[in-house]
C-alpha positions as CSV (number, residue, x, y, z in Angstrom):
1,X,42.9,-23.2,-41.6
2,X,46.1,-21.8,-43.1
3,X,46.1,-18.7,-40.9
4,X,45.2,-20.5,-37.5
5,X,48.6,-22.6,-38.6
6,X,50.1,-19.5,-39.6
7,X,49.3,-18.0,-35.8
8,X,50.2,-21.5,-34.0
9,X,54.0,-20.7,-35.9
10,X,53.8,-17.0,-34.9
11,X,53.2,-18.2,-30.7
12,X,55.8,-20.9,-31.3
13,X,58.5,-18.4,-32.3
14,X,57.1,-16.2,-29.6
15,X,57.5,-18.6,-26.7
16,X,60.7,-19.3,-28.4
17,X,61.9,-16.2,-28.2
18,X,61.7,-15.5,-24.2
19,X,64.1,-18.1,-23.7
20,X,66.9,-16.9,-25.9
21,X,69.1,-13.9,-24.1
22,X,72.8,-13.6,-22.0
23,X,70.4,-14.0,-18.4
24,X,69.9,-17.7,-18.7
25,X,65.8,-18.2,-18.6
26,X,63.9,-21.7,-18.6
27,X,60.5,-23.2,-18.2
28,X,62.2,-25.3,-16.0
29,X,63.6,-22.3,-13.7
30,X,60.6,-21.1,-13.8
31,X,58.0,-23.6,-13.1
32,X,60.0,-25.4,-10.4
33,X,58.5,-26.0,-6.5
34,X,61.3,-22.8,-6.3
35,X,60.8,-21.1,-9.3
36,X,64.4,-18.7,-9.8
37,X,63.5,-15.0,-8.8
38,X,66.2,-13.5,-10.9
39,X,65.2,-15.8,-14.4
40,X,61.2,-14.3,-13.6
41,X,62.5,-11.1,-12.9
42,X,64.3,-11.1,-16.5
43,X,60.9,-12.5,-17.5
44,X,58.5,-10.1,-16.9
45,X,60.7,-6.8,-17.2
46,X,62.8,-7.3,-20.3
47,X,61.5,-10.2,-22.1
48,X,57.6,-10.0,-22.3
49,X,58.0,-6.8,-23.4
50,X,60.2,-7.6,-26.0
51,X,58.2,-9.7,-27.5
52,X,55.0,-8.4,-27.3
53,X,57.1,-4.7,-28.7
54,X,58.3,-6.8,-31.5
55,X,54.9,-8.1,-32.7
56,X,53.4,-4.8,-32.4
57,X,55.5,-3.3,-34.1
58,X,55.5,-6.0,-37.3
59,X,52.0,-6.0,-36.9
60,X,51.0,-2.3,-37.3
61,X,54.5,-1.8,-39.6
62,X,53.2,-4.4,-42.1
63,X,49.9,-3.3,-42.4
64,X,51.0,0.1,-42.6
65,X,53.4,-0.6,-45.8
66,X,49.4,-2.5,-47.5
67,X,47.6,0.4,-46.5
68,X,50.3,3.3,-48.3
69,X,50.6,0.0,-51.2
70,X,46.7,0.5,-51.7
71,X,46.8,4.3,-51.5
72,X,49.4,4.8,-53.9
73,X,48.3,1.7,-56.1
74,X,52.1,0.9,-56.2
75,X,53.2,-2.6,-54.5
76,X,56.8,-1.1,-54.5
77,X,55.8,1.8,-51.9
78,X,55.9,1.7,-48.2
79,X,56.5,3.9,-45.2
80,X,60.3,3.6,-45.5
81,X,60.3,4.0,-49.1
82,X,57.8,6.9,-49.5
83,X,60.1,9.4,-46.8
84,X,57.4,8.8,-44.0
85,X,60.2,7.1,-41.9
86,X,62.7,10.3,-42.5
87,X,60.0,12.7,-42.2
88,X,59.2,11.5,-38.7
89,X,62.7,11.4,-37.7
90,X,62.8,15.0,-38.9
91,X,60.0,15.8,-36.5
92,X,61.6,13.4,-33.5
93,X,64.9,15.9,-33.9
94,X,62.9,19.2,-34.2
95,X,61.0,18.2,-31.1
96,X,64.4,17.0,-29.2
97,X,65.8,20.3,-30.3
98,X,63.3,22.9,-29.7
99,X,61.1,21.5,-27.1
100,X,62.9,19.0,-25.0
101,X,61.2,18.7,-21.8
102,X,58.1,18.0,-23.9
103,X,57.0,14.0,-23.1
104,X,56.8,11.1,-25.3
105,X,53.6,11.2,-26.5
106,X,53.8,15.1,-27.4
107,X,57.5,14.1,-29.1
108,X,55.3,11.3,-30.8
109,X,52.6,13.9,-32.2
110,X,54.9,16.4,-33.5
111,X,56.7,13.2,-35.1
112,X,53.5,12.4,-36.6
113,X,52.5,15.5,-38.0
114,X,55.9,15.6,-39.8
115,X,55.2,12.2,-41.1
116,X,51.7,12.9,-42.0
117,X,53.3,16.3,-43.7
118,X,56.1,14.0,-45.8
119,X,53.9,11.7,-47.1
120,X,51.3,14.2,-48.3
121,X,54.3,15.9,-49.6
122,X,55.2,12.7,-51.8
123,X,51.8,11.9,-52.8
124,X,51.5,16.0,-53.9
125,X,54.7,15.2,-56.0
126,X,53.2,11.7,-57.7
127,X,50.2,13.9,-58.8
128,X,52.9,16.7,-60.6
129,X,55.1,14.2,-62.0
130,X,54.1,11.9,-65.2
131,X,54.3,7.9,-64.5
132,X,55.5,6.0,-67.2
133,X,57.1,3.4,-65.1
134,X,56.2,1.8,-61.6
135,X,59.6,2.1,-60.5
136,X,59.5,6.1,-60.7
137,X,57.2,5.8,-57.8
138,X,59.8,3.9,-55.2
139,X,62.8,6.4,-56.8
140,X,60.8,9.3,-55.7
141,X,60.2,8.2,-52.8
142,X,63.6,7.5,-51.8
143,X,64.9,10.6,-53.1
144,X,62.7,12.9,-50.7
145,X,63.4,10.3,-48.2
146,X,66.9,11.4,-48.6
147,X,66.6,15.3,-48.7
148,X,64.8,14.3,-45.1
149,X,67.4,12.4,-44.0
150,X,70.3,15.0,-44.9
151,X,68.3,17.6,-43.1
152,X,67.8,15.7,-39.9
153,X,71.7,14.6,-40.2
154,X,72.9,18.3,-40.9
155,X,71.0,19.6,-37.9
156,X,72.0,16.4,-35.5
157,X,75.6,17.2,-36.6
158,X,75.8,20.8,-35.7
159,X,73.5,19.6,-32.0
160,X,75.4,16.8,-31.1
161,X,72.5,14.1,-31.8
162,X,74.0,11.8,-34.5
163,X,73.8,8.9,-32.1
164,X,69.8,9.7,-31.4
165,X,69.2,10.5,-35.1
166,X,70.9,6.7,-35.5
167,X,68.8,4.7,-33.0
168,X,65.8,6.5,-34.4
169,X,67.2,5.3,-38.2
170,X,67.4,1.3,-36.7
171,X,65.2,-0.3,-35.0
172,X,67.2,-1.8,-32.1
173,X,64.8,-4.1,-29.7
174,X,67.3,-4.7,-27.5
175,X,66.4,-1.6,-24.8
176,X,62.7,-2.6,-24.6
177,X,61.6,-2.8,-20.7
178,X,58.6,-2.5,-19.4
179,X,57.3,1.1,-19.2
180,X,59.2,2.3,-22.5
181,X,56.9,0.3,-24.8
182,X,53.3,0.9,-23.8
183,X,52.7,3.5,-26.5
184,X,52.7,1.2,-29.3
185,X,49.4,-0.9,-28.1
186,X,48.2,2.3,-30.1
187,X,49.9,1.1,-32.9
188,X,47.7,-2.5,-32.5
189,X,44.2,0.0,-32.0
190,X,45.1,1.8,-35.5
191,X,45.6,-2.1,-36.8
192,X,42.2,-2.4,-35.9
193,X,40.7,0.7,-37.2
194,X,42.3,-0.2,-40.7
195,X,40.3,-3.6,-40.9
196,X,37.4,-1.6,-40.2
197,X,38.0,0.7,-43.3
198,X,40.1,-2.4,-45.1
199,X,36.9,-2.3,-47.7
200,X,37.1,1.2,-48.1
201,X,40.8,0.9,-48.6
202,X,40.2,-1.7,-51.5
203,X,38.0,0.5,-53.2
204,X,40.3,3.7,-52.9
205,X,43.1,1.6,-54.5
206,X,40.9,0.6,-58.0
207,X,41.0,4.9,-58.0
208,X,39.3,8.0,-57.6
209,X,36.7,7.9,-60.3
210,X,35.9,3.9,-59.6
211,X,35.3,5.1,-55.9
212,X,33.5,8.3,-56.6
213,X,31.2,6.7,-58.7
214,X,30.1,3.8,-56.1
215,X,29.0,7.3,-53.7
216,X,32.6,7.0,-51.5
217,X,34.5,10.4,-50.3
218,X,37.9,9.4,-51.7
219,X,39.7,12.5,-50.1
220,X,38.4,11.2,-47.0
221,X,39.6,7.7,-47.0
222,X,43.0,9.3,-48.7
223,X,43.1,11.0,-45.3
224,X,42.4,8.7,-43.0
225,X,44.7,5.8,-44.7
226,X,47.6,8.9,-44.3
227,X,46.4,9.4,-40.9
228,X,46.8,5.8,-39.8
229,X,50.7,4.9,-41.6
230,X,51.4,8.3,-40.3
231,X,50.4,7.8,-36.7
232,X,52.3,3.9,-36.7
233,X,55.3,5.2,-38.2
234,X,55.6,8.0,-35.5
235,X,55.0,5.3,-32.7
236,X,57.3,2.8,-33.8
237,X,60.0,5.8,-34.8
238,X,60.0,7.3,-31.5
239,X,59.8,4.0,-29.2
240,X,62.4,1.7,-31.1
241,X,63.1,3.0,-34.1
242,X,62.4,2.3,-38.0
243,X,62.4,-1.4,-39.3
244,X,63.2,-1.1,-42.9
245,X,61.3,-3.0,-45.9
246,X,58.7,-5.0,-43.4
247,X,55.9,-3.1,-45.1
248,X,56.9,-3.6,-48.4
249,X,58.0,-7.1,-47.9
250,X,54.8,-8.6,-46.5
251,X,51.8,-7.4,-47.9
252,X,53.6,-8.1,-51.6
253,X,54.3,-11.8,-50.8
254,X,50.9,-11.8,-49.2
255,X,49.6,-10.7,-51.9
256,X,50.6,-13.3,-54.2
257,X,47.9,-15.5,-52.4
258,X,45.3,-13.0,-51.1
259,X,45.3,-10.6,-53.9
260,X,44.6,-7.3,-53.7
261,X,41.3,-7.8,-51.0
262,X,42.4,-5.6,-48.0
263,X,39.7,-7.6,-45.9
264,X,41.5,-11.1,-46.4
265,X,45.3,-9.4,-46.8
266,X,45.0,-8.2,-43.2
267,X,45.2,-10.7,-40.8
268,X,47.8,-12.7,-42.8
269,X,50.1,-9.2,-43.2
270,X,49.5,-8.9,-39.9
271,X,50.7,-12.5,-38.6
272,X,53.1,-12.7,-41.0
273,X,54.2,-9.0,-39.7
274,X,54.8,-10.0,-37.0
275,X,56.9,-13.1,-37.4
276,X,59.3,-11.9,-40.0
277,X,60.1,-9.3,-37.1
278,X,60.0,-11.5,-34.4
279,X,62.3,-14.3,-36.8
280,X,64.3,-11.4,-37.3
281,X,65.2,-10.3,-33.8
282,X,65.9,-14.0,-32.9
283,X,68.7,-14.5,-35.9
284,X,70.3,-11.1,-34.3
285,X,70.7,-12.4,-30.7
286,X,72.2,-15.8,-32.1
287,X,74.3,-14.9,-34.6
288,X,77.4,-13.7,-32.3
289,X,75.6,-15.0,-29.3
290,X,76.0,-13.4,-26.0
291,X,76.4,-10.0,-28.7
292,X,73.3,-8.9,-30.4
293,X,72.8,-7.4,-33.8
294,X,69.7,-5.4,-34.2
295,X,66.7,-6.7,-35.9
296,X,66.4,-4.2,-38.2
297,X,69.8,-4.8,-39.4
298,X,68.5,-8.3,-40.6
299,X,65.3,-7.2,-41.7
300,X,66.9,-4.5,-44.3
301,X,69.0,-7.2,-45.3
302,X,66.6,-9.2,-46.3
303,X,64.2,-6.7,-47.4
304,X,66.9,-4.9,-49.5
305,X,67.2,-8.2,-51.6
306,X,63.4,-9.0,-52.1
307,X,62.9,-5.3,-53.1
308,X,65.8,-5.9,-56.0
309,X,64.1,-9.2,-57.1
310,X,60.9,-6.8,-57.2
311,X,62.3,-4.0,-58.9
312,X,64.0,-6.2,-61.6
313,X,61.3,-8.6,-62.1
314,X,60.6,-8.9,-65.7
315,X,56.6,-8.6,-65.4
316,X,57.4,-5.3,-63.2
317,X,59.0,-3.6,-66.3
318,X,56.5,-1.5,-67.7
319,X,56.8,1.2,-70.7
């Protein structure tokens, strides 16, 4: 009952959302005897897919952050805390730079083997490194994040690409038509595939031995939970660019209700997913209304706070 509330909210915001823009759009312009050409126009090319490109990309962004969360069995861990985000970046840049008549989707594949090498990388480095605390996870994260960031900025610098290397960095909604979206409908068919495994995912997180023991092939769920945040991060990374803290954000306050059951944390990461983004990219085409500031400028704010309250929670202090 909750979640069907929880999804009534979600189209609410949604409907609300294709109304709000400089090109001045209304059910009443549309639905008239002589419905306005130019407002349905605005409609269907640039404000549909808006939407629907911002709820994909909460969607399959949230669920990626519970899915790396369950892998690493640290709620402070997500795709851009881990250096999946910079990783993919990496990859966009190399691909721009060495091969740049190749398409979208090839760009997107050499952005996700990059992210699928990066987090393998961090997860190699967890497995070196002894963990006293829970918050060494996060910091290591962010510090290989950074080495891939300073890469990809040192090689933008010397090709002229800081300004791609930035759109790729901040997810900016705002040059979403239709035909430059499409690929992430992917994203929602890897959301799908993940609620397939979401039991297997559960069991993975309680660790290797507990999942060895009930007959599962850890390495292979391992891989194909890498495979999935991998493949979503690339998507989203090379179609609008990274939204910060959205996987980390969710899945822990869903969590709080849900509890660790991938099964039941799913749908409500995934509505809620999608309408912190879609809340998000609403507040940064108000705020200096007609002037837009990008969703993912909001959603680090926020996310950037909640992941302090996290981090200096006093039941999050261990040894």
């Amino acid at each position: 009952m909750r979640l069907l509330v929880a999804v009534i909210v979600l189209v609410l915001l949604a409907l609300g959302s294709l109304l709000i823009g400089v090109s001045n759009v209304s059910w009443h312009s549309l639905f008239s005897p002589s419905p306005d050409e130019q407002a349905l126009q605005v409609l269907v090319i640039s404000r549909i897919p808006r939407m629907l490109a911002v709820m994909l990309v909460g969607t399959s962004l949230g669920v990626a952050g519970l899915i790396l969360q369950m892998l690493v069995r640290n709620r402070f861990v997500e795709p851009a805390t881990a250096g999946s985000a910079e990783s993919a970046s990496l990859g966009l840049m190399a691909a721009t730079v060495l091969a740049p008549q190749l398409p979208v989707l090839g760009k997107m594949l050499v952005a996700a083997v990059f992210a699928l090498a990066g987090t393998a990388l961090f997860l190699l480095i967890l497995r070196r490194i002894p963990l006293r605390s829970v918050l060494i996870v996060p910091l290591v994260g962010l510090v290989l994040g950074s080495v891939f960031d300073s890469i990809t900025t040192f090689y933008a610098y010397r090709m002229d690409l800081l300004q791609s290397v930035n759109a790729w960095k901040t997810g900016d909604f705002s040059n979403v038509l239709r035909g430059r979206y499409e690929l992430l409908w992917v994203t929602l068919g890897l959301t799908c595939c993940a609620y397939v495994a979401a039991d297997r995912f559960t069991v993975a997180g309680m660790g290797e031995a507990f999942t060895t023991n009930l007959g599962m092939h850890y390495s292979r769920i391992m891989a194909l939970g890498l495979l999935i945040v991998s493949l979503v991060t690339a998507m989203v990374v090379v179609t609008v660019g990274m939204v910060p803290f959205l996987g980390l954000l969710v899945p822990n306050l869903v969590s709080l209700f849900t509890g660790d059951n991938a099964r039941r944390a799913i749908p409500w990461v995934a509505v809620g997913g999608a309408g912190f983004v879609l809340l998000c990219d609403i507040l940064g085409r108000v705020v200096r209304f007609p002037y837009e500031i990008p969703g993912a400028t909001i959603a680090g704010v926020v996310g950037s706070v909640l992941f302090l309250y996290l981090l200096l929670r006093r039941d999050a202090r261990v040894g």
